[in-house]
C-alpha positions as semicolon CSV with decimal commas, in nm:
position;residue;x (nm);y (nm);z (nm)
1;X;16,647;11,363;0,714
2;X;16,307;11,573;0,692
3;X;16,136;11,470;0,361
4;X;15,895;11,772;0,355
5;X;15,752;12,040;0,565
6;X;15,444;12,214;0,543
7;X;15,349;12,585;0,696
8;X;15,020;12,826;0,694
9;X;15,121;13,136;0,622
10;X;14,845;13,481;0,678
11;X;14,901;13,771;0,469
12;X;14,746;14,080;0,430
13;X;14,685;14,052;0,050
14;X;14,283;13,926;-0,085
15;X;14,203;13,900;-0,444
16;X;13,866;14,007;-0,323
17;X;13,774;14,218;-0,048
18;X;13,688;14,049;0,255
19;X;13,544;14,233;0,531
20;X;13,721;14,263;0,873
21;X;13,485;13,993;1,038
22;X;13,550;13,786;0,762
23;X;13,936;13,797;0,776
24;X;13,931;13,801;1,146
25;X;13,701;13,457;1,130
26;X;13,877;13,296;0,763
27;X;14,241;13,331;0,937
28;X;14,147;13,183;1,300
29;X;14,031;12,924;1,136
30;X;14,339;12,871;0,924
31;X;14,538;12,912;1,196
32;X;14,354;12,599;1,403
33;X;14,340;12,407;1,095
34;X;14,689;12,444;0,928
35;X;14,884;12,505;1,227
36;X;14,684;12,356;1,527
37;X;14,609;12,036;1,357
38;X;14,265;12,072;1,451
39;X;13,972;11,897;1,262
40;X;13,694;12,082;1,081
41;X;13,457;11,931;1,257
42;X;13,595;12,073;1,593
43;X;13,643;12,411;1,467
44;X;13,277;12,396;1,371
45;X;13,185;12,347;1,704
46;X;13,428;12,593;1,823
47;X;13,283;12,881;1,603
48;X;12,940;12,768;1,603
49;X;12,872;12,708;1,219
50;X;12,893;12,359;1,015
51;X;13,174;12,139;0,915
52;X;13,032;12,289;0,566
53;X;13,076;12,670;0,660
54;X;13,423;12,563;0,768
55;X;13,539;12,385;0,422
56;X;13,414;12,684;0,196
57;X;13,595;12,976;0,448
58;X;13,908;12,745;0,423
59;X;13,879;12,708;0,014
60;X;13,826;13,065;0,010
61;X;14,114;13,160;0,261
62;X;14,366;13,017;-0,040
63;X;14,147;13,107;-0,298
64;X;14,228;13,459;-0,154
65;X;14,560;13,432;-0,056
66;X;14,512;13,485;0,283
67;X;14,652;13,152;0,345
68;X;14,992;13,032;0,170
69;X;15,138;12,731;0,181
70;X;15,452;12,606;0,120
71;X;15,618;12,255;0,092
72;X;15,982;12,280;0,125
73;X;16,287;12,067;0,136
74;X;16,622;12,035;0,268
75;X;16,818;12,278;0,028
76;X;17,050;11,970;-0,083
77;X;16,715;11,747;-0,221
78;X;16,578;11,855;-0,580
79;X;16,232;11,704;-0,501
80;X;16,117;11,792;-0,894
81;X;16,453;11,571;-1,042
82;X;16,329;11,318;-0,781
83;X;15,984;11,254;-0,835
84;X;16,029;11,272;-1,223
85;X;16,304;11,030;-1,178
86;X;16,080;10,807;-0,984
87;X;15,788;10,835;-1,225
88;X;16,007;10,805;-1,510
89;X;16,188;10,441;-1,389
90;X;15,915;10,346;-1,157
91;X;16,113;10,342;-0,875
92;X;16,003;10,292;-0,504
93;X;16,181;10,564;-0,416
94;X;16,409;10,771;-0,602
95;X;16,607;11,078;-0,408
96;X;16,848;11,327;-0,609
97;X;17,088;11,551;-0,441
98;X;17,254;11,899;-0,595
99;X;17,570;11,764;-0,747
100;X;17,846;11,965;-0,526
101;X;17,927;12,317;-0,727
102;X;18,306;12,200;-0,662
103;X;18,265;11,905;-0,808
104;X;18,419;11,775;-1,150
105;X;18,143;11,720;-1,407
106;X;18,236;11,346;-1,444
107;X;18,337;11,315;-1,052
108;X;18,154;10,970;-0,985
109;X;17,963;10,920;-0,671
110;X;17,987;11,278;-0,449
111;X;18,027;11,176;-0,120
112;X;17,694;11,329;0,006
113;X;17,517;11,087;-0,182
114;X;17,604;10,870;0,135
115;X;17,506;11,105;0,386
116;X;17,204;11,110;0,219
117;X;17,154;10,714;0,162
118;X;17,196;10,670;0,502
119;X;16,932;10,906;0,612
120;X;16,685;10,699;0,357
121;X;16,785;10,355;0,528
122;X;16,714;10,490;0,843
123;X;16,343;10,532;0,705
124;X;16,308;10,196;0,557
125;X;16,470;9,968;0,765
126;X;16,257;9,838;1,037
127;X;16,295;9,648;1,307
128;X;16,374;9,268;1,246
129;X;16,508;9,325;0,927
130;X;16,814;9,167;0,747
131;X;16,990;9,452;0,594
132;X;17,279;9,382;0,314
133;X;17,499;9,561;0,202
134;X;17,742;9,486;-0,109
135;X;18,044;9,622;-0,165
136;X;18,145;9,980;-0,312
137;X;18,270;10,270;-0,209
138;X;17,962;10,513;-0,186
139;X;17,795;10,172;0,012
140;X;18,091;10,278;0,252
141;X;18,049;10,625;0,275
142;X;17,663;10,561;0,370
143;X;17,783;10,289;0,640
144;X;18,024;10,561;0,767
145;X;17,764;10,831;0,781
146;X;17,509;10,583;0,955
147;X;17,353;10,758;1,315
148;X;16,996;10,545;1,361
149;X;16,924;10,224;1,235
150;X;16,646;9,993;1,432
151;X;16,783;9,694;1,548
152;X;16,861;9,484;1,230
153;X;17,071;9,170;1,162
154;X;17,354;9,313;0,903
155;X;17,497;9,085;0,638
156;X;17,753;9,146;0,384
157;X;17,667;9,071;-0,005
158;X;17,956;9,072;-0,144
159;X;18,353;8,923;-0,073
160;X;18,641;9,254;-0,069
161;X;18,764;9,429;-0,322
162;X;19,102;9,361;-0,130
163;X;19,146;9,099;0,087
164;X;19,425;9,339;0,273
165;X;19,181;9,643;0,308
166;X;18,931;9,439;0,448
167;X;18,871;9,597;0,763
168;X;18,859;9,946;0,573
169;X;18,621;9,838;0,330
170;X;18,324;9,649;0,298
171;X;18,383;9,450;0,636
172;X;18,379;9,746;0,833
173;X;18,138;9,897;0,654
174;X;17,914;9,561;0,776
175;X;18,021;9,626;1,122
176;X;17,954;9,984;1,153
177;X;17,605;9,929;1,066
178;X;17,527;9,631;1,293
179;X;17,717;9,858;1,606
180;X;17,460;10,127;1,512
181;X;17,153;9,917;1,507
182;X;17,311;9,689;1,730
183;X;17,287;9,389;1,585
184;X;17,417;9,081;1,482
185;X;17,705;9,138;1,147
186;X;17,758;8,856;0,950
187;X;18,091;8,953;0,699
188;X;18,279;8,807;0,452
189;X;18,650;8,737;0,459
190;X;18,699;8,665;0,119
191;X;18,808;8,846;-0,220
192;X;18,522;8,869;-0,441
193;X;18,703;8,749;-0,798
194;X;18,893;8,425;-0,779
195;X;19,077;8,252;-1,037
196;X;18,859;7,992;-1,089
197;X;18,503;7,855;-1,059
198;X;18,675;7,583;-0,806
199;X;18,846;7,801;-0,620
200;X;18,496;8,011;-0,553
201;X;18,313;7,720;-0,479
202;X;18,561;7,573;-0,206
203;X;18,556;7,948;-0,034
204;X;18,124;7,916;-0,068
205;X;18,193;7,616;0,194
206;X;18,394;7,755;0,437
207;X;18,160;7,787;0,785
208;X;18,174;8,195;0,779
209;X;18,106;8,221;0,408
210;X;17,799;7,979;0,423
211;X;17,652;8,177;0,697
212;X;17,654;8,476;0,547
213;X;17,537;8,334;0,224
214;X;17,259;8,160;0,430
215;X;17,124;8,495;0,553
216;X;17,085;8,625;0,130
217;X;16,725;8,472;0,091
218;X;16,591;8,620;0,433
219;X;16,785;9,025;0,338
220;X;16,478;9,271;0,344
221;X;16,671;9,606;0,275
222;X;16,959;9,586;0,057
223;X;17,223;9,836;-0,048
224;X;17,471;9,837;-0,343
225;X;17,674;10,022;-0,543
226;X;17,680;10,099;-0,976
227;X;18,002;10,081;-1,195
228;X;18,067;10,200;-1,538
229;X;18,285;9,934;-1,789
230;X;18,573;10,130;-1,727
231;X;18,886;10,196;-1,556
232;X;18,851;10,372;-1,174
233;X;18,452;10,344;-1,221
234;X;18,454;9,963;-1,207
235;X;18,590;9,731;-0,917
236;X;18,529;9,438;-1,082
237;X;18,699;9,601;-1,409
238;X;19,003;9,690;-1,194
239;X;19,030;9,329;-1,135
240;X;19,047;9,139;-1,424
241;X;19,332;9,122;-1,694
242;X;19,315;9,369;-2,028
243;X;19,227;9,050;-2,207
244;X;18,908;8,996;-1,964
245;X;18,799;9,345;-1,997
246;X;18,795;9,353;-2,405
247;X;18,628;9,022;-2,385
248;X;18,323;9,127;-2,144
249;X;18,361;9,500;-2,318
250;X;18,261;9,275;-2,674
251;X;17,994;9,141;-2,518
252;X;17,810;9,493;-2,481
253;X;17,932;9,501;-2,108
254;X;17,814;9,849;-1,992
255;X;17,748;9,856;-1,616
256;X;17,849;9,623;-1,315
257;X;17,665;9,593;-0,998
258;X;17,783;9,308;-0,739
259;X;17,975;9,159;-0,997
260;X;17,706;9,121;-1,212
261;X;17,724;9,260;-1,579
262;X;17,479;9,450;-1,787
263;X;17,411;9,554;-2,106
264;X;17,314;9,893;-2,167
265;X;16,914;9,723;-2,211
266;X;16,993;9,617;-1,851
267;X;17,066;9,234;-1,989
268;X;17,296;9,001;-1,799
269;X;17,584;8,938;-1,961
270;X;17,928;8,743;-1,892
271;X;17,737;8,458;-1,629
272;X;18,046;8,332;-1,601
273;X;18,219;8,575;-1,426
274;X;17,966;8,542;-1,154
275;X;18,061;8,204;-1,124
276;X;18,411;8,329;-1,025
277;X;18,275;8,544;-0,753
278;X;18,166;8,558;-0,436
279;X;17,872;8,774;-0,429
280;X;17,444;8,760;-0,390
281;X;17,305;8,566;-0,704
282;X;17,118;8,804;-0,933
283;X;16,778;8,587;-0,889
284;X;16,853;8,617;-0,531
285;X;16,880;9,009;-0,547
286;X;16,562;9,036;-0,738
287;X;16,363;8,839;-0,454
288;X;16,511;9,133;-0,194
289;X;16,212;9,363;-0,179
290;X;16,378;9,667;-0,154
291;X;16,693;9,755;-0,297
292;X;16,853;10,083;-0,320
293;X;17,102;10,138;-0,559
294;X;17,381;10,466;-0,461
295;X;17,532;10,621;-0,789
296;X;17,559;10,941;-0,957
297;X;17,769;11,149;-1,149
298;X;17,720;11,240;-1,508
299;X;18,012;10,985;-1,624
300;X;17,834;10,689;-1,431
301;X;17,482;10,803;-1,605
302;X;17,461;10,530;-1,868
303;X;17,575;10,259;-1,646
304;X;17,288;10,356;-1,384
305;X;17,035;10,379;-1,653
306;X;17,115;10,011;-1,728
307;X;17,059;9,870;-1,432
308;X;16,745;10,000;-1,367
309;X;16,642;9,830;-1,695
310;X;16,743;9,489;-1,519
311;X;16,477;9,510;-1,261
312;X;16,722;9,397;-0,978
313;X;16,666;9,729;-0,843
314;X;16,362;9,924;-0,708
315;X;16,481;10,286;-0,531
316;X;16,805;10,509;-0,624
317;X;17,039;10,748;-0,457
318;X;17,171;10,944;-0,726
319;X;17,283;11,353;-0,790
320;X;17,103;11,608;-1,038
321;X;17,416;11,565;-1,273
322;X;17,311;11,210;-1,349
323;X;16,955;11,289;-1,293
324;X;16,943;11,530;-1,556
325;X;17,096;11,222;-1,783
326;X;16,871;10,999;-1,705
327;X;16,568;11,229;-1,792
328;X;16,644;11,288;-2,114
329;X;16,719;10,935;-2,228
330;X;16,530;10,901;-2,566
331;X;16,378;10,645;-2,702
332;X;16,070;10,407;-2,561
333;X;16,018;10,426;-2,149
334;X;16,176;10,178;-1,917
335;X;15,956;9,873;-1,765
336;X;15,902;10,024;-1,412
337;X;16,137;9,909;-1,191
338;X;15,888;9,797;-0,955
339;X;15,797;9,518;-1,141
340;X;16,093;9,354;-1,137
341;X;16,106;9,147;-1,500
342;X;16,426;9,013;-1,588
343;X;16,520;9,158;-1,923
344;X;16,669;8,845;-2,049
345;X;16,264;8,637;-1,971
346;X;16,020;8,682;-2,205
């Protein structure tokens, strides 16, 4: 994915008359500057004047509009939405894409947003790395679009949605990535609610579980996905009973990320559920030192806007619909993201 591209441009139009030596001399030396890549030091030599001369016909060459120049990006990016967004949050890195012109307004995750996370992983993961990915379904939509990755180890964050769609889920998903960066994939068999506390520890101690788990404090890149408290938006909400949901939903429950439930300040809330899962511990997630959340949609708005109050987070993936959301939150700024404070510390 190209992030930016920059080109010289001559025209014929000067906000003051230049004579034709002048524009003949102001635009060869654009041309060796902007487009050749050459230094002003060796176009001083070339031309026979000082590094000096050069800097002041170069000022003047824009000043003039003999030289233009552009930055552009891929039509799909919205570079404004994304730096404001990354300003506003104090993100790492924080990429919007045009919500599709097809899509419903509260259609959650488009699938480009993917397309487009993988692209960004392909910039940040580096060789060596442990790269983790939790479950969700635009997580699996940016495995499936996946072309480069340097070679990486690949661990999975999170158990399955479903222990029977395993291997169309979050497991492949795993796999995918390590084939591409050809790796070494460490998944996880296992549902990610259970019954029971006992039930989640017991799983936690079976040898493929604890190897996986084993791999969470050495993850360098991480990947996950954002749900809304509410039906089709939420795996974790599909899971649990009505009874479950009204409980957590009393407790202020308005996002869920790797099983782990937020406020709308971006407070943990319902710890006990996590004790139920198998999934990366949120202090564990907060250590990872880069962490890019993929979510958008205007419906899924609030719940992203949470969890990048929790600090467990420090780049997004999201679409101008929930972009635009996000932006004109009221009331006082976010901590930046960067920082990583735990809402619920002092």
């Amino acid at each position: 994915m190209e992030s930016s591209e920059e080109t010289a441009v001559s025209t014929g139009r000067s906000g003051t008359r230049m004579g034709p030596a002048e524009l003949v001399q102001a635009a060869a030396m654009a041309r060796r500057f902007y487009l050749e890549g050459k230094s002003k030091i060796q176009i001083a030599e070339e031309f026979g004047v000082s590094r000096f001369k050069v800097a002041r016909v170069l000022e003047t060459a824009l000043e003039r509009d003999l030289v233009r120049i552009e930055i552009r990006v891929p039509a799909e990016l919205d570079a404004e939405r994304s730096d404001a967004l990354r300003a506003r949050y104090g993100l790492r890195h924080a990429v919007v894409v045009e919500s599709p012109a097809d899509a419903e307004a509260d259609t959650p995750d488009p699938e480009n947003l993917g397309e487009v996370a993988a692209d960004l992983l392909g910039e940040l993961v580096t060789e060596g790395d442990v790269l983790g990915l939790a479950w969700g379904r635009s997580t699996i939509h940016m495995a499936a679009a996946l072309h480069r990755l340097p070679p990486c180890t690949v661990v999975q964050l999170t158990g399955v949605y479903d222990a029977g769609t395993a291997e169309r889920g979050s497991v492949e998903a795993v796999r995918r990535a390590a084939a591409v960066s050809g790796g070494e994939a460490h998944p996880i068999y296992a549902p990610m609610l259970l019954p029971d506390t006992a039930t989640a520890d017991a799983l936690r101690g079976q040898t493929g579980i604890a190897r996986a788990f084993e791999y969470f404090d050495k993850v360098t890149v991480a990947a996950v996905s954002i749900g809304s408290w509410e039906a089709g938006i939420s795996t974790v909400y599909d899971m649990l009973t009505e009874q479950e949901r009204a409980h957590y939903a009393s407790l202020g429950a308005a996002a869920e990320m790797s099983a782990h439930l937020f406020d709308a300040e971006g407070r943990r809330i319902g710890r006990d559920l996590g004790e139920r899962c198998i999934t990366v511990e949120a202090d564990r997630l907060r250590r990872i030192p880069e962490v890019v959340a993929i979510a958008g949609g205007r419906r899924k708005a609030p719940a992203i806007g949470a969890v990048l109050r929790s600090g467990l987070v420090t780049s997004l993936v999201t679409d101008t619909a929930a972009a635009d959301h996000l932006l004109l939150e009221t009331g006082p700024g976010p901590r930046p993201a960067l920082d990583r404070a735990d809402p619920d510390g002092p």
